[in-house]
FIVEX-301513 format. One line per 2 residues: number of its first residue (from 1); for each residue z, y, x of N, C-alpha, C. Coordinates in steps of 0.2 Angstrom, whole numbers. Last residue first. Example, Ala and Ser with C-alpha at 12.3 -4.5 7.8 and 13.67 -1.06 7.14 Angstrom:
// FIVEX-301513
2) 35,-11,64,36,-5,68,39,0,64; 39,-28,66,39,-22,62,39,-16,66;
//
This chain:
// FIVEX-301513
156) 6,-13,85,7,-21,80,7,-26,86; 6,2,78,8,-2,82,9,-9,78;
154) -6,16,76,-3,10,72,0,7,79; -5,32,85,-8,27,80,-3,20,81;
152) 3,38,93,-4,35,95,-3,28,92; 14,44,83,12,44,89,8,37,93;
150) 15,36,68,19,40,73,14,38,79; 8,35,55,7,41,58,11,41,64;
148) 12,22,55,4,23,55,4,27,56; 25,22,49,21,18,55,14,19,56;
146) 30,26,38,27,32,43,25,29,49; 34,15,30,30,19,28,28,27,33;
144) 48,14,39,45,10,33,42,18,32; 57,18,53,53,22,47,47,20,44;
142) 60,6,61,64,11,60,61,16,54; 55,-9,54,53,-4,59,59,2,59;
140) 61,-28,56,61,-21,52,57,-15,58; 57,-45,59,60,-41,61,56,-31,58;
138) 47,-53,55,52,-55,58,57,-49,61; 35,-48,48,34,-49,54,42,-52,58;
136) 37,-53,35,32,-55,38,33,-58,44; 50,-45,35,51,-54,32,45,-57,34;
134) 44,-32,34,50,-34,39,50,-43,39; 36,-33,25,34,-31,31,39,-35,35;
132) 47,-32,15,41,-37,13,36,-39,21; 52,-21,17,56,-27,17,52,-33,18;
130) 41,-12,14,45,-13,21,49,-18,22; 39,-14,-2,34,-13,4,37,-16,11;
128) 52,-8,-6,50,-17,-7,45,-20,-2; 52,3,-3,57,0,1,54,-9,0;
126) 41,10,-10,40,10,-3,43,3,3; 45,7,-23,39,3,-21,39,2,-12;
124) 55,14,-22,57,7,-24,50,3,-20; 47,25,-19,52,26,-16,55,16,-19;
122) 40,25,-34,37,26,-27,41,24,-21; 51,27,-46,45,22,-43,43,20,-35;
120) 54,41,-38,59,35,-39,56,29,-39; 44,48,-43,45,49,-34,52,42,-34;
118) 42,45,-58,37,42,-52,39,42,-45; 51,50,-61,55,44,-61,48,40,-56;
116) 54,66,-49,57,62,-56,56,54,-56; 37,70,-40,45,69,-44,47,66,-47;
114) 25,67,-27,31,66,-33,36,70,-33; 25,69,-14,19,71,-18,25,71,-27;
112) 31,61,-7,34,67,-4,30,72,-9; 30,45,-12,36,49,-14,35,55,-10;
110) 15,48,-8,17,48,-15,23,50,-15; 16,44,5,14,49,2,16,51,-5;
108) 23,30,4,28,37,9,23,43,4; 15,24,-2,18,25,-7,23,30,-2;
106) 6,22,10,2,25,4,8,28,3; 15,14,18,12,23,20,9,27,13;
104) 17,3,12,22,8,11,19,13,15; 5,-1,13,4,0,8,11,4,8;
102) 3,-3,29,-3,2,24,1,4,16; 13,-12,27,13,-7,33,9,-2,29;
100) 7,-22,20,13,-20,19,15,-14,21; -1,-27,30,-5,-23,22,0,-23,21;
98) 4,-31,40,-2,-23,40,-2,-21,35; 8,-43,37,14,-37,38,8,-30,40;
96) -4,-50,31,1,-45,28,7,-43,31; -8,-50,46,-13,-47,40,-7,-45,36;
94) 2,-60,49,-2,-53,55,-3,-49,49; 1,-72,42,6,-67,41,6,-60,46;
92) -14,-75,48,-13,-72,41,-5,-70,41; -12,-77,60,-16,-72,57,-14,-70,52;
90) -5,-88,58,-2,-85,61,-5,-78,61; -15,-96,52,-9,-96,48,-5,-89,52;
88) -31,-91,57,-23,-95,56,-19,-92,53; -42,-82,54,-43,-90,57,-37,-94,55;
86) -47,-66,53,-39,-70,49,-41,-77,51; -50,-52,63,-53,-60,59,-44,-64,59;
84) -43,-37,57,-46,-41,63,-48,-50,57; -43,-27,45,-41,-26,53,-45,-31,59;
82) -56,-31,33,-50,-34,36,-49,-30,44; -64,-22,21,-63,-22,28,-58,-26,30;
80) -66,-28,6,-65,-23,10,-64,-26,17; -75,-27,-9,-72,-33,-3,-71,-27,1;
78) -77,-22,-22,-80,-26,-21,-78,-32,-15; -63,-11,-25,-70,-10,-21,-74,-20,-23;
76) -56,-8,-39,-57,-10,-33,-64,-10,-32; -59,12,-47,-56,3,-46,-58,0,-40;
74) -46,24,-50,-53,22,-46,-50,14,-48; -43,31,-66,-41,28,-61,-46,22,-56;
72) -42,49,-70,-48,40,-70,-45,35,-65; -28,56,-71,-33,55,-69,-38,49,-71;
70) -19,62,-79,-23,64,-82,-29,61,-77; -5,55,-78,-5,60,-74,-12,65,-76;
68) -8,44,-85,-3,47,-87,-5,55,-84; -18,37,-75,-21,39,-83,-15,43,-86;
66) -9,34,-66,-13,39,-63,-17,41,-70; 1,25,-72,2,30,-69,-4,38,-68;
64) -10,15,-75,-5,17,-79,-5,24,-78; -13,11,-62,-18,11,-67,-13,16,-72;
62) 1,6,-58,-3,14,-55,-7,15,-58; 6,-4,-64,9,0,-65,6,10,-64;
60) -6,-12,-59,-7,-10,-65,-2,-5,-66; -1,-11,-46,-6,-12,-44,-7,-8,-54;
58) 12,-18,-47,10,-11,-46,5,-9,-46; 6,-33,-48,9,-28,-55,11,-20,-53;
56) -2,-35,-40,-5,-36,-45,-1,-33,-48; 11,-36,-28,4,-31,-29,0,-29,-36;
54) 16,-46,-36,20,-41,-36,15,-35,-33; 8,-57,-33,9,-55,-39,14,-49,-40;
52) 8,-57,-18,1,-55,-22,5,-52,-30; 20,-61,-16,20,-55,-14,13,-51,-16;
50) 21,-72,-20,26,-70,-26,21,-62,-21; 9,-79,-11,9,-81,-20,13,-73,-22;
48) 17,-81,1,12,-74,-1,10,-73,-8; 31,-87,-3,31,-82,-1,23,-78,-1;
46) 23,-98,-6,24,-95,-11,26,-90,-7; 16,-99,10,12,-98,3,15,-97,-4;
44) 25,-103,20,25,-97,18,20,-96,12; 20,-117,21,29,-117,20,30,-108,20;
42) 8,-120,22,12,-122,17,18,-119,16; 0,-102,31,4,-109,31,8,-113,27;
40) -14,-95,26,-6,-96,27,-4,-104,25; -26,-94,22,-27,-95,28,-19,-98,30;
38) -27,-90,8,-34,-98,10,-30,-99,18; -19,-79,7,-19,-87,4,-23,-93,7;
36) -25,-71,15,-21,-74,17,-17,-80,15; -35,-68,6,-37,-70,12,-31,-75,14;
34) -28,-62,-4,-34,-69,-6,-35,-72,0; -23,-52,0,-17,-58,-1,-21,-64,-2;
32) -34,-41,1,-30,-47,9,-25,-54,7; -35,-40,-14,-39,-43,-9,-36,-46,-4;
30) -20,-33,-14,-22,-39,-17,-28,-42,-15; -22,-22,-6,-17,-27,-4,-19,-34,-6;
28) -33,-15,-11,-34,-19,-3,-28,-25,-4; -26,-12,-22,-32,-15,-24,-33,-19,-18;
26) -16,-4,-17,-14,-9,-18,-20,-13,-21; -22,7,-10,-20,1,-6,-19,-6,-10;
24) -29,11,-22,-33,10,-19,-28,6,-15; -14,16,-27,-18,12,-31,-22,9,-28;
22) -11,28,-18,-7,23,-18,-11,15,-22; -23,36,-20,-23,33,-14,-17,25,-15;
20) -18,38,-34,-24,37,-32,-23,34,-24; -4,44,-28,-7,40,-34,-13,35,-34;
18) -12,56,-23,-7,52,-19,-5,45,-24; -17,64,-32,-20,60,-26,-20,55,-25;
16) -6,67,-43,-10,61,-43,-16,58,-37; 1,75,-33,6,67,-37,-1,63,-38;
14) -8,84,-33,-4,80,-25,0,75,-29; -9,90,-44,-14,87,-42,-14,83,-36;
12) 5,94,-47,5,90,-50,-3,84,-49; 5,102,-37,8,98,-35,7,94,-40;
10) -13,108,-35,-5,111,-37,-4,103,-36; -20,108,-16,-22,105,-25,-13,107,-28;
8) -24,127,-10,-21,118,-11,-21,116,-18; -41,132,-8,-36,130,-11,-31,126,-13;
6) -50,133,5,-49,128,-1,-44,127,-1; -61,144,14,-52,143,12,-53,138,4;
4) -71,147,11,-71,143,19,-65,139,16; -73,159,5,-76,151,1,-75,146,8;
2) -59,169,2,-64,167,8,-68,159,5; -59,180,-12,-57,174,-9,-62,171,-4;
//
């Protein structure tokens, strides 16, 4: 066998990846919702409130998931990179329709890495994702969760 040529991971090693990646967003998500909380406007802060605790709770559903699967599940970083500086209120509903954007990318991966009731999970997770984007930004994309990959990079 050529040592150049690596191996694809088996599909059960593409579920948990992709899992792992999917968890990693949602670690940022909930990070950015801190941000977006100190910076969002009264009259959208329960709307960020319910949208953090709905990250928190995939967020453990994936801890879960990726120990089922047989992985370690990575933990959050420390702090992470924001896209741009969050100052307003207007920033901050910027920032989460990004981190909605990110995070149904993650969970697009997963559901094409998955099956059965995880690729079902994921695909729930995707559509809440985009909705959640959509109600940010004011209007929906044509393919929730592949905003990122189409053609020259992210759009915002």
């Amino acid at each position: 066998m050529n040592p150049a040529v690596k191996p694809s991971p088996s599909p059960g090693g593409r579920a948990l990846e992709a899992a792992q990646a999917a968890l990693a967003a949602e670690h940022a998500a909930a990070y950015g919702y801190g941000v977006i909380g100190a910076r969002i406007d009264p009259a959208r802060a329960t709307e960020a409130r319910e949208a953090y605790g709905q990250h928190l709770s995939r967020r453990d559903r994936l801890t879960r998931t990726v120990r089922e699967l047989g992985g370690a599940p990575r933990p959050s970083e420390a702090a992470y990179a924001l896209p741009f500086e969050v100052r307003s209120g207007d920033d901050a509903v910027r920032l989460a329709a990004d981190i909605e954007d990110r995070v149904a990318g993650a969970y697009s991966d997963l559901v094409r890495a998955a099956d059965g009731q995880l690729r079902r999970d994921a695909a729930d997770a995707l559509s809440a994702a985009a909705v959640r984007a959509a109600r940010w930004r004011g209007v929906g994309v044509a393919f929730p969760g592949l905003t990122e990959r189409a053609e020259g990079g992210r759009t915002s």
